[in-house]
N, CA, C and O atoms as a GROMACS GRO file, in nm:
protein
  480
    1UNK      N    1   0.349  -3.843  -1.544
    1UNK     CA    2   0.250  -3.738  -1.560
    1UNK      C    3   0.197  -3.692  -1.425
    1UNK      O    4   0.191  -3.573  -1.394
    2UNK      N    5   0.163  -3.779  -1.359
    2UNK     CA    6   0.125  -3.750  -1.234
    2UNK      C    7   0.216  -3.668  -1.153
    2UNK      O    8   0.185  -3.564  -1.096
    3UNK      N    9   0.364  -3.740  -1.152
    3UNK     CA   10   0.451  -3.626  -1.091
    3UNK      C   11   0.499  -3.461  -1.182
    3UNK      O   12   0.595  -3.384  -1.175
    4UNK      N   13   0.426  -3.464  -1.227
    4UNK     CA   14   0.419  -3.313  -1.285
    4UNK      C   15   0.315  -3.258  -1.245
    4UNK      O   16   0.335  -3.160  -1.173
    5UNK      N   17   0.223  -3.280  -1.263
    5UNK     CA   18   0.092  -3.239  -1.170
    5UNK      C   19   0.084  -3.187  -1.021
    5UNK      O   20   0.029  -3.091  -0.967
    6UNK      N   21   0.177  -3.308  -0.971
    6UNK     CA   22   0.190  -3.287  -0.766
    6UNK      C   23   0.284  -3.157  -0.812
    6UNK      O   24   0.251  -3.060  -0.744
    7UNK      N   25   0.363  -3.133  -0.881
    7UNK     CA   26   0.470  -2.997  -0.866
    7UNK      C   27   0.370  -2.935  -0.919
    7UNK      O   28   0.358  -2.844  -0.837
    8UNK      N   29   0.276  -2.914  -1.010
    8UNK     CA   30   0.238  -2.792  -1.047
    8UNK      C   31   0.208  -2.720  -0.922
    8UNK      O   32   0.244  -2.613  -0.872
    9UNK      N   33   0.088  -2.864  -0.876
    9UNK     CA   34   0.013  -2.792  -0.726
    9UNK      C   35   0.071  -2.747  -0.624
    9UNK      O   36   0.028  -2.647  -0.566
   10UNK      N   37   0.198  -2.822  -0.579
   10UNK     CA   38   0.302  -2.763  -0.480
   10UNK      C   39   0.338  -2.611  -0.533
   10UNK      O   40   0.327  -2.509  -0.465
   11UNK      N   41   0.382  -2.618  -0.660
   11UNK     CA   42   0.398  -2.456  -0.658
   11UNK      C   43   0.294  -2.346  -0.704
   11UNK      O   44   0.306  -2.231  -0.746
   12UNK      N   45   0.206  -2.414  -0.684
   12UNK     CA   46   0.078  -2.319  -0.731
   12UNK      C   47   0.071  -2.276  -0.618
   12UNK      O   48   0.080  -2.153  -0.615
   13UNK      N   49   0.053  -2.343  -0.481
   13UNK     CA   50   0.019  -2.377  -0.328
   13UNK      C   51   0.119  -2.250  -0.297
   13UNK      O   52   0.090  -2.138  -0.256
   14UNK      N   53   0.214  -2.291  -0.323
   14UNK     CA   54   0.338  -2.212  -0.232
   14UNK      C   55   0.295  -2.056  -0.314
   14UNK      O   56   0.261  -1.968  -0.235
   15UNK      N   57   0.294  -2.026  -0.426
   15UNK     CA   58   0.265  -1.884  -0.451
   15UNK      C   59   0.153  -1.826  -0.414
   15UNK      O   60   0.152  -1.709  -0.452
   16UNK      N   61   0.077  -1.850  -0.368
   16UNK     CA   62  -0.055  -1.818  -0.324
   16UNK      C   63  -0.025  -1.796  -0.161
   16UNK      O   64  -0.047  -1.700  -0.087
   17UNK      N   65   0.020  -1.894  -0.145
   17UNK     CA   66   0.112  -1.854   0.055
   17UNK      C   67   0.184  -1.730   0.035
   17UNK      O   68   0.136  -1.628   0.086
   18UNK      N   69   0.271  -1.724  -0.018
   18UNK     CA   70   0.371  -1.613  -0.024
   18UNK      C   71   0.348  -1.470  -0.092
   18UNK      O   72   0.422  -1.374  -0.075
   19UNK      N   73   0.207  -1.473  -0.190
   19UNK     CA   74   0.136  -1.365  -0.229
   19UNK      C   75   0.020  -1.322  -0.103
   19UNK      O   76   0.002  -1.202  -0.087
   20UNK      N   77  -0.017  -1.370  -0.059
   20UNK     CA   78  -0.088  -1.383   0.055
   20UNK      C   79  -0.035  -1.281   0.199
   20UNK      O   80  -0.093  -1.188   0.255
   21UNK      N   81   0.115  -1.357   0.226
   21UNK     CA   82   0.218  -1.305   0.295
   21UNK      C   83   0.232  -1.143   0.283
   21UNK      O   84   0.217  -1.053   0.365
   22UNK      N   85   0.266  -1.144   0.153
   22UNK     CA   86   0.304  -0.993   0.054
   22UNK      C   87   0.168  -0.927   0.103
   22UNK      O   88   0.180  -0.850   0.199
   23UNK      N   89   0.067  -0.943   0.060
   23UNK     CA   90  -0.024  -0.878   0.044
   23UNK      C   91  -0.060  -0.828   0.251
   23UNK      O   92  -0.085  -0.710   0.279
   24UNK      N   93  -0.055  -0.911   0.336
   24UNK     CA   94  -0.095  -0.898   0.489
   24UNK      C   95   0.023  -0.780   0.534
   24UNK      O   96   0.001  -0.689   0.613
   25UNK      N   97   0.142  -0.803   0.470
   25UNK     CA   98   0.218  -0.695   0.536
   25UNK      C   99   0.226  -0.592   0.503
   25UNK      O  100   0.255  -0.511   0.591
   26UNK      N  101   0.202  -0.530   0.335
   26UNK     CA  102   0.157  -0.404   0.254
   26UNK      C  103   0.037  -0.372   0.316
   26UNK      O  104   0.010  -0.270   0.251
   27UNK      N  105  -0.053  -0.385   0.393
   27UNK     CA  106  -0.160  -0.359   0.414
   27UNK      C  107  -0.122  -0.327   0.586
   27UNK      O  108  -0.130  -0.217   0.639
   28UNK      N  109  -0.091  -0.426   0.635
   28UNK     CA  110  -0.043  -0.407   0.808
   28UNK      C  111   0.086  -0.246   0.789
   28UNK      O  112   0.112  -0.174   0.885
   29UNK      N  113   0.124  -0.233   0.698
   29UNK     CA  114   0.229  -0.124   0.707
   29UNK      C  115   0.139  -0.012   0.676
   29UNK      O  116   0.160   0.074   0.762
   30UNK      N  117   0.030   0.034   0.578
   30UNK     CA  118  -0.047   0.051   0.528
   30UNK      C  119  -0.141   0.151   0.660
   30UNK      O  120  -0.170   0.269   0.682
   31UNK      N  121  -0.161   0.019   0.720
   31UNK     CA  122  -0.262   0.080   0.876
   31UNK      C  123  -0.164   0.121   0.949
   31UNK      O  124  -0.208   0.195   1.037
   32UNK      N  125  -0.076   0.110   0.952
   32UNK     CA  126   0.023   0.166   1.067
   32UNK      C  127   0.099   0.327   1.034
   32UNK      O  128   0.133   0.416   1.112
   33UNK      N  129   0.105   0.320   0.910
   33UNK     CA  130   0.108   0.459   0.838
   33UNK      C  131  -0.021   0.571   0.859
   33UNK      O  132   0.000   0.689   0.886
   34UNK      N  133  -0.148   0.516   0.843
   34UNK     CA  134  -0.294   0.586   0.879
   34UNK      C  135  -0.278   0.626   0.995
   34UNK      O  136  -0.276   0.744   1.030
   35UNK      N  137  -0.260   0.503   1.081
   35UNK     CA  138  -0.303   0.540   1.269
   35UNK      C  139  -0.205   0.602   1.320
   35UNK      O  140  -0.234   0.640   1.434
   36UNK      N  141  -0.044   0.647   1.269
   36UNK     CA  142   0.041   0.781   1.332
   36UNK      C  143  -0.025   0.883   1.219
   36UNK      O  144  -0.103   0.964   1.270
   37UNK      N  145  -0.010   0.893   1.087
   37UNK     CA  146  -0.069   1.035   1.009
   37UNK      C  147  -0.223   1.052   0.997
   37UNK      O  148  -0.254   1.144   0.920
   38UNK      N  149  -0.313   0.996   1.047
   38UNK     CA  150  -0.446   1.047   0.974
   38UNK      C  151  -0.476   1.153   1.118
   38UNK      O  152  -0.406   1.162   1.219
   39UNK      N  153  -0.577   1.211   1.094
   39UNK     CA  154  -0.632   1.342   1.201
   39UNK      C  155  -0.704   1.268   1.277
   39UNK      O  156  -0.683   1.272   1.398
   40UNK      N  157  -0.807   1.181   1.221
   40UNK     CA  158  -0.922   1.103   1.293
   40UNK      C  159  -0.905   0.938   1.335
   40UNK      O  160  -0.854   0.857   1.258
   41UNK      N  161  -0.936   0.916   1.418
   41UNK     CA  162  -0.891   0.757   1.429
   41UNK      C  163  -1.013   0.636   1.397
   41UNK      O  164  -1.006   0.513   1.402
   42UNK      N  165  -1.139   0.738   1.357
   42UNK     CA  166  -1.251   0.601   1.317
   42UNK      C  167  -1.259   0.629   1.180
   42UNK      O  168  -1.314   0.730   1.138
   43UNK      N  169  -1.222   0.569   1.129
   43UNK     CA  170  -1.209   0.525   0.986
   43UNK      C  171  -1.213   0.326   0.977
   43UNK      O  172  -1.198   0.246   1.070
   44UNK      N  173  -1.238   0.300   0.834
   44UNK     CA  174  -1.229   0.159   0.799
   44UNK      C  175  -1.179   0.172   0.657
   44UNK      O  176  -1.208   0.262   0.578
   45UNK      N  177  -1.095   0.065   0.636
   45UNK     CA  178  -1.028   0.045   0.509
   45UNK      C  179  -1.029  -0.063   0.415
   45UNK      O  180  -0.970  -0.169   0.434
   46UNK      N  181  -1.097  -0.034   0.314
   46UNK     CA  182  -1.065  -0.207   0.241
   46UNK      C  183  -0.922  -0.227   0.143
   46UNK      O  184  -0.854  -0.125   0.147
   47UNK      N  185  -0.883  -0.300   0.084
   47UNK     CA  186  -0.780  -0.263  -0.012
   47UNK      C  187  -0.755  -0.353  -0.091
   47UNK      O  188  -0.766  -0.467  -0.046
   48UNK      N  189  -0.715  -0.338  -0.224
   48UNK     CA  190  -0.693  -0.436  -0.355
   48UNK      C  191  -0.599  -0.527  -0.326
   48UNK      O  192  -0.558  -0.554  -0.212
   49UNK      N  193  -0.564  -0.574  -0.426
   49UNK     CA  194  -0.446  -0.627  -0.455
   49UNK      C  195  -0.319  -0.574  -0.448
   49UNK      O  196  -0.323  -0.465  -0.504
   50UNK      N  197  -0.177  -0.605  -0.395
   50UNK     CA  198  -0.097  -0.533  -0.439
   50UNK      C  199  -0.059  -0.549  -0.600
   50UNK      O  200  -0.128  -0.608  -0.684
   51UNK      N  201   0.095  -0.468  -0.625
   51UNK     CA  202   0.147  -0.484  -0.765
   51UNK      C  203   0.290  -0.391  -0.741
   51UNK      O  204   0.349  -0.350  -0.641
   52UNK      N  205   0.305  -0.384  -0.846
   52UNK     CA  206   0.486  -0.327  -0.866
   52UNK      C  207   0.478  -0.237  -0.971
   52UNK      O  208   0.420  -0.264  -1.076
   53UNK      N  209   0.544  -0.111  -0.945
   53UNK     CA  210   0.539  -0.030  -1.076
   53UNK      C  211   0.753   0.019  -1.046
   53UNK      O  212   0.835   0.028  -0.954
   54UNK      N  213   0.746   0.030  -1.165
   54UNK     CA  214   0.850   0.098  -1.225
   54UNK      C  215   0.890   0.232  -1.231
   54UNK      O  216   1.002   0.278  -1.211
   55UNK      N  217   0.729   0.323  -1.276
   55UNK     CA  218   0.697   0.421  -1.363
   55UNK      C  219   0.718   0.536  -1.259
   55UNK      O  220   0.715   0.648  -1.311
   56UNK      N  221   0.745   0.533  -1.090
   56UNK     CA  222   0.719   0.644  -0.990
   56UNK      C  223   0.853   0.674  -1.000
   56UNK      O  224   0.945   0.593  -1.016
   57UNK      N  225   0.862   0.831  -0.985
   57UNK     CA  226   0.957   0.886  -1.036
   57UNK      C  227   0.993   0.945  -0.849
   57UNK      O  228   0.939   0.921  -0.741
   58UNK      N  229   1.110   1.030  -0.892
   58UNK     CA  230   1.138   1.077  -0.778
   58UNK      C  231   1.038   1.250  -0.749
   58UNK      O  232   1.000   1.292  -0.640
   59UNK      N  233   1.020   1.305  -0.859
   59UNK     CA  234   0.978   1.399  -0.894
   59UNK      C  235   0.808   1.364  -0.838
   59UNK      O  236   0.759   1.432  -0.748
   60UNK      N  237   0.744   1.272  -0.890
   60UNK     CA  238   0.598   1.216  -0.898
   60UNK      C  239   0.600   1.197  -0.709
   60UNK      O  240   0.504   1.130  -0.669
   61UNK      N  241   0.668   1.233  -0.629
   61UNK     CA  242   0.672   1.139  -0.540
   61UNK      C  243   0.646   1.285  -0.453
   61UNK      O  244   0.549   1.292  -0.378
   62UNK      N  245   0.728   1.388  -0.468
   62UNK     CA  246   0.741   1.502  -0.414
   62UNK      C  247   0.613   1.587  -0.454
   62UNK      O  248   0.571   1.669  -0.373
   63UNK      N  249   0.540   1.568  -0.592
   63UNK     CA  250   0.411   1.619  -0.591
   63UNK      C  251   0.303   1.572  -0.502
   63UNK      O  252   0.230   1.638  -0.428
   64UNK      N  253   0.308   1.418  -0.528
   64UNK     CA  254   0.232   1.368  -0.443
   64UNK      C  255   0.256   1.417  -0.269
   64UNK      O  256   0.149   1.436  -0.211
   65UNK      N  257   0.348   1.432  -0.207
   65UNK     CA  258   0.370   1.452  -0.079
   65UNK      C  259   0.342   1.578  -0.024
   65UNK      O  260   0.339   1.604   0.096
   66UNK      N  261   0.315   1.678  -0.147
   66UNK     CA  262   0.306   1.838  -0.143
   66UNK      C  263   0.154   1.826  -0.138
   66UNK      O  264   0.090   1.898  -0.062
   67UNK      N  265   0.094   1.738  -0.220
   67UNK     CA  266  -0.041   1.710  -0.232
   67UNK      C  267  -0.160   1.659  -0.090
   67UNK      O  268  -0.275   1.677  -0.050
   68UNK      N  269  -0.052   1.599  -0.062
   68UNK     CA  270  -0.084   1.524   0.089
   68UNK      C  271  -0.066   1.641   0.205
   68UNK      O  272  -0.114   1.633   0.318
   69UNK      N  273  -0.004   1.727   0.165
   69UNK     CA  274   0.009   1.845   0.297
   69UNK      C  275  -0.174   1.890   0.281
   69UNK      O  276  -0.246   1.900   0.380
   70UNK      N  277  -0.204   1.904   0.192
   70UNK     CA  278  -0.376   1.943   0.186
   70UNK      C  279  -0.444   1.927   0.241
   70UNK      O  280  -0.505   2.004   0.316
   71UNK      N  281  -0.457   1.808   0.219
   71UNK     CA  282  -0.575   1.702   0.267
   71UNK      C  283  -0.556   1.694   0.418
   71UNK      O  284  -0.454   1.680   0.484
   72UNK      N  285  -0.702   1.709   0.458
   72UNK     CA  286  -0.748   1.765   0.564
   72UNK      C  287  -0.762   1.619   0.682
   72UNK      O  288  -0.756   1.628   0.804
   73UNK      N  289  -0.778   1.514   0.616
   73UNK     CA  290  -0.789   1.355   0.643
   73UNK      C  291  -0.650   1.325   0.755
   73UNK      O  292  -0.658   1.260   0.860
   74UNK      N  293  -0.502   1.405   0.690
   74UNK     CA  294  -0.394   1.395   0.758
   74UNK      C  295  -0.355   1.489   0.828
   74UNK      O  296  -0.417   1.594   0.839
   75UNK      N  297  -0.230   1.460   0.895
   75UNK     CA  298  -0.139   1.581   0.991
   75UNK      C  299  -0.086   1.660   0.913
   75UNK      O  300  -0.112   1.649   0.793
   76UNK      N  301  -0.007   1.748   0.954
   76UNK     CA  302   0.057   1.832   0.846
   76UNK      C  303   0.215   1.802   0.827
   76UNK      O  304   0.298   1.865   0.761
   77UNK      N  305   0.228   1.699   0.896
   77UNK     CA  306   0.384   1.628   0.909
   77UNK      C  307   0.406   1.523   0.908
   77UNK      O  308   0.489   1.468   0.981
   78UNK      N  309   0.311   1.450   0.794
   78UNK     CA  310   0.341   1.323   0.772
   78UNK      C  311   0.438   1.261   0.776
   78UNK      O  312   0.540   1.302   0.720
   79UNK      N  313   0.434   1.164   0.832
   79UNK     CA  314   0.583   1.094   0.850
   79UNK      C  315   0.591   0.958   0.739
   79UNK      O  316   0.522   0.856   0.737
   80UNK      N  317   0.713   1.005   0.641
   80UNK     CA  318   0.711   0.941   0.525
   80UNK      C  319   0.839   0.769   0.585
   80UNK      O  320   0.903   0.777   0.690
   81UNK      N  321   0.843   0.694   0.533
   81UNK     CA  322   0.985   0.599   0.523
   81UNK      C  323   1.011   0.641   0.394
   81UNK      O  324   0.951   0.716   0.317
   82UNK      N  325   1.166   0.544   0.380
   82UNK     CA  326   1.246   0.556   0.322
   82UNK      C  327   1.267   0.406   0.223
   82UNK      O  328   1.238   0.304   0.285
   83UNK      N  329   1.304   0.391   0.107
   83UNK     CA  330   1.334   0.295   0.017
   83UNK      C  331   1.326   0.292  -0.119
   83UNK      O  332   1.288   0.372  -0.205
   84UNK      N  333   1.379   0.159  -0.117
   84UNK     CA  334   1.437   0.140  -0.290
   84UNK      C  335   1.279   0.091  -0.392
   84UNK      O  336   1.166   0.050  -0.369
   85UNK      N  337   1.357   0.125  -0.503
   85UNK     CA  338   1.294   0.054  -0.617
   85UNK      C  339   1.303  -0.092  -0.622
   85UNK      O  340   1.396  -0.155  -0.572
   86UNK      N  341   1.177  -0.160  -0.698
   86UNK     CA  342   1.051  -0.154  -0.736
   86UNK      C  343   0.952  -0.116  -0.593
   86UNK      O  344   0.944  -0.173  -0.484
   87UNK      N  345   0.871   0.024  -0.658
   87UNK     CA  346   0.793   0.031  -0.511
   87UNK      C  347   0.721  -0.046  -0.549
   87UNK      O  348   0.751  -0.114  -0.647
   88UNK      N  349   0.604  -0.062  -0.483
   88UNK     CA  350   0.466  -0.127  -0.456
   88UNK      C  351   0.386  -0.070  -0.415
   88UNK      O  352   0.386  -0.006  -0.310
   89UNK      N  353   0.262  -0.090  -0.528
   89UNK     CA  354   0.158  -0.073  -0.464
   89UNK      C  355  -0.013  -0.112  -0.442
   89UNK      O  356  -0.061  -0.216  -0.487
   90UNK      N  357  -0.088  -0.014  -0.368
   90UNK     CA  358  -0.209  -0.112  -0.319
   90UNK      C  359  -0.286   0.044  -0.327
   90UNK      O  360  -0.258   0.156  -0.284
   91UNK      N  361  -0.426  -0.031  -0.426
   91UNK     CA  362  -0.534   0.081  -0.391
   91UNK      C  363  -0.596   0.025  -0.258
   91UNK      O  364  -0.579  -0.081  -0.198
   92UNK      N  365  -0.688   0.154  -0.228
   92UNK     CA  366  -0.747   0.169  -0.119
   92UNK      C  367  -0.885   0.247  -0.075
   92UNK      O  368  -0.896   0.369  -0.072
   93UNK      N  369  -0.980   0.158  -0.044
   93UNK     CA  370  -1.062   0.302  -0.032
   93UNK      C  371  -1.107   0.275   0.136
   93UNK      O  372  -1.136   0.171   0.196
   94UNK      N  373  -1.097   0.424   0.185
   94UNK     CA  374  -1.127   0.483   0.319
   94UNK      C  375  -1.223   0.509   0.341
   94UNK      O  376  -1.296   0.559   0.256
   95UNK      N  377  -1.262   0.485   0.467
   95UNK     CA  378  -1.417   0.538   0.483
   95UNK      C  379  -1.447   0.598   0.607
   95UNK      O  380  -1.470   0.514   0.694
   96UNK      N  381  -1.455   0.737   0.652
   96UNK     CA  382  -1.432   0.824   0.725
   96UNK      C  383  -1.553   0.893   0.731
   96UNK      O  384  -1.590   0.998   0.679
   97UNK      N  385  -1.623   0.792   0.825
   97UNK     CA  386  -1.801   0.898   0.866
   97UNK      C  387  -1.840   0.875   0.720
   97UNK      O  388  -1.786   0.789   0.650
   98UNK      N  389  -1.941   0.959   0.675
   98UNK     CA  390  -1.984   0.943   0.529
   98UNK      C  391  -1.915   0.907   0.401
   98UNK      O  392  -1.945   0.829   0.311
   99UNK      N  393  -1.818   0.984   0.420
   99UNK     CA  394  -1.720   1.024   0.311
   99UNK      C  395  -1.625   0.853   0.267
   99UNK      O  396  -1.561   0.795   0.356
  100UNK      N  397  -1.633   0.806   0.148
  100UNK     CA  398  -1.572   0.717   0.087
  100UNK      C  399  -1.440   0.758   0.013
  100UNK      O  400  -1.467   0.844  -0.071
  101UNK      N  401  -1.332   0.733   0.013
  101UNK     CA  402  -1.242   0.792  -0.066
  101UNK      C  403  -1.129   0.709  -0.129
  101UNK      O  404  -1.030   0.681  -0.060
  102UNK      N  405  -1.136   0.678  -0.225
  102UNK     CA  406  -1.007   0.610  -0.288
  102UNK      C  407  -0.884   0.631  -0.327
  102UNK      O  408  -0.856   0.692  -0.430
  103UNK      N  409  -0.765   0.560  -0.216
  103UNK     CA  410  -0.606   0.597  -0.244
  103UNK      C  411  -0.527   0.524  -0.341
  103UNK      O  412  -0.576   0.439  -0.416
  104UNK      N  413  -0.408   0.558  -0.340
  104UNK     CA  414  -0.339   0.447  -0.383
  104UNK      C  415  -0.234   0.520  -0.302
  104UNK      O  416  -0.217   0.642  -0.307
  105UNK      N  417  -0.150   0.420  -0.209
  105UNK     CA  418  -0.042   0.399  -0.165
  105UNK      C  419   0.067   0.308  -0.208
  105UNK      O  420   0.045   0.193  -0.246
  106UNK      N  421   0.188   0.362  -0.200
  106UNK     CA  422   0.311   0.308  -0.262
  106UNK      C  423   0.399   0.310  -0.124
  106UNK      O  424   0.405   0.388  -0.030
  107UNK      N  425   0.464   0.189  -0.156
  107UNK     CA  426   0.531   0.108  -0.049
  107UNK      C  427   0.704   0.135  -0.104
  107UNK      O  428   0.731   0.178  -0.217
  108UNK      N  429   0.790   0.106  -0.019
  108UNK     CA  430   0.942   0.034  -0.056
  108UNK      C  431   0.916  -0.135  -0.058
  108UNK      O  432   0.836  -0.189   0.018
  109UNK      N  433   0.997  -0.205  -0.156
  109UNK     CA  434   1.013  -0.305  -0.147
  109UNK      C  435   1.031  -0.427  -0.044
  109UNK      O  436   1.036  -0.547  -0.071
  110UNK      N  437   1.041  -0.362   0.085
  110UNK     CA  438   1.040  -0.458   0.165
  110UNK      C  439   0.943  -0.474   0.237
  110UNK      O  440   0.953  -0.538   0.342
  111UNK      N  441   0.771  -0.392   0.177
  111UNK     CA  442   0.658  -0.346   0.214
  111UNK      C  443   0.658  -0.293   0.374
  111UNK      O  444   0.558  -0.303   0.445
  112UNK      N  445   0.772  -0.241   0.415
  112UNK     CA  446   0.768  -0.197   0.563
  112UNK      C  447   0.722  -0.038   0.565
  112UNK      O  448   0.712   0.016   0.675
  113UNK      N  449   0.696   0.029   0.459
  113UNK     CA  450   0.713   0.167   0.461
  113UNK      C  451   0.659   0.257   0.342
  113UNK      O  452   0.700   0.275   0.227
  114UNK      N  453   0.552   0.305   0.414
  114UNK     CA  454   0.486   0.374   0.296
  114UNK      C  455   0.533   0.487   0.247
  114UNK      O  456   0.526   0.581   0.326
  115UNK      N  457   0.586   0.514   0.122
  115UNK     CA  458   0.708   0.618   0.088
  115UNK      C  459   0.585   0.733  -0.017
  115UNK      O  460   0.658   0.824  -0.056
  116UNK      N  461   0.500   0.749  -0.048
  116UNK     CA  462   0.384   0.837  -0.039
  116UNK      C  463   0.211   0.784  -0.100
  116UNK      O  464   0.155   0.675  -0.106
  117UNK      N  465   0.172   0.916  -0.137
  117UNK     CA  466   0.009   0.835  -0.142
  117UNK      C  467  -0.033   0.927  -0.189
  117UNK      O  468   0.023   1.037  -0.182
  118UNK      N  469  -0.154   0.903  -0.253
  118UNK     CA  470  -0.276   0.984  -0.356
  118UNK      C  471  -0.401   0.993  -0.378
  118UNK      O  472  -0.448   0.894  -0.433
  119UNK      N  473  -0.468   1.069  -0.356
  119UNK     CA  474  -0.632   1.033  -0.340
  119UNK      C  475  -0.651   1.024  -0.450
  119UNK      O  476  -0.548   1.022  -0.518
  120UNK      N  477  -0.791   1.014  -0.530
  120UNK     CA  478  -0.794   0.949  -0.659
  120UNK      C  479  -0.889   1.124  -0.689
  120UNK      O  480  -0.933   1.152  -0.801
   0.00000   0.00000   0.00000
């Protein structure tokens, strides 16, 4: 009994490391996407949890990016990456001088590359 227990905790341990992992580099890709596309450079960011969706289409992806030409927050030539399915993603809210604003950004699977984004 006991040695079922030490494995639970070993792999309880280890997923919490490796969600942890996931989560520092969706977020480090995240800021590195902001600080080449945003207009302004004092901003602060907090951000959720990540997750995985299925449901982003190729179509959903090109609205969103047409959407992002708008917004006044970015350049007008965002520089997108490139990747596969399951994206990922992470809400976000920005905070730019007064103004609070909540995203959600979607990643490629190897969380290196934010492939587009959405204000709420």
């Amino acid at each position: 009994m006991k040695r079922y227990i030490k494995i639970i905790i070993i792999c309880s341990i280890t997923l919490v490391a490796v969600s942890c992992g996931k989560q520092h580099k969706a977020e480090s890709a995240v800021k590195d996407f902001l600080d080449q596309n945003m207009t302004a450079a004092d901003y602060s960011i907090s951000f959720n949890k990540i997750d995985s969706t299925k449901n982003l289409t190729d179509s959903m992806i090109i609205v969103m990016k047409n959407s992002a030409k708008k917004n006044r927050l970015f350049k007008k030539n965002i520089e997108y990456g490139n990747g596969n399915k399951p994206y990922i993603f992470t809400k976000a809210r920005i905070c730019n001088g007064k103004d609070t604003v909540p995203y959600t950004f979607y990643l490629d699977n190897t969380l290196k590359n934010v492939i587009a984004f959405k204000m709420h």
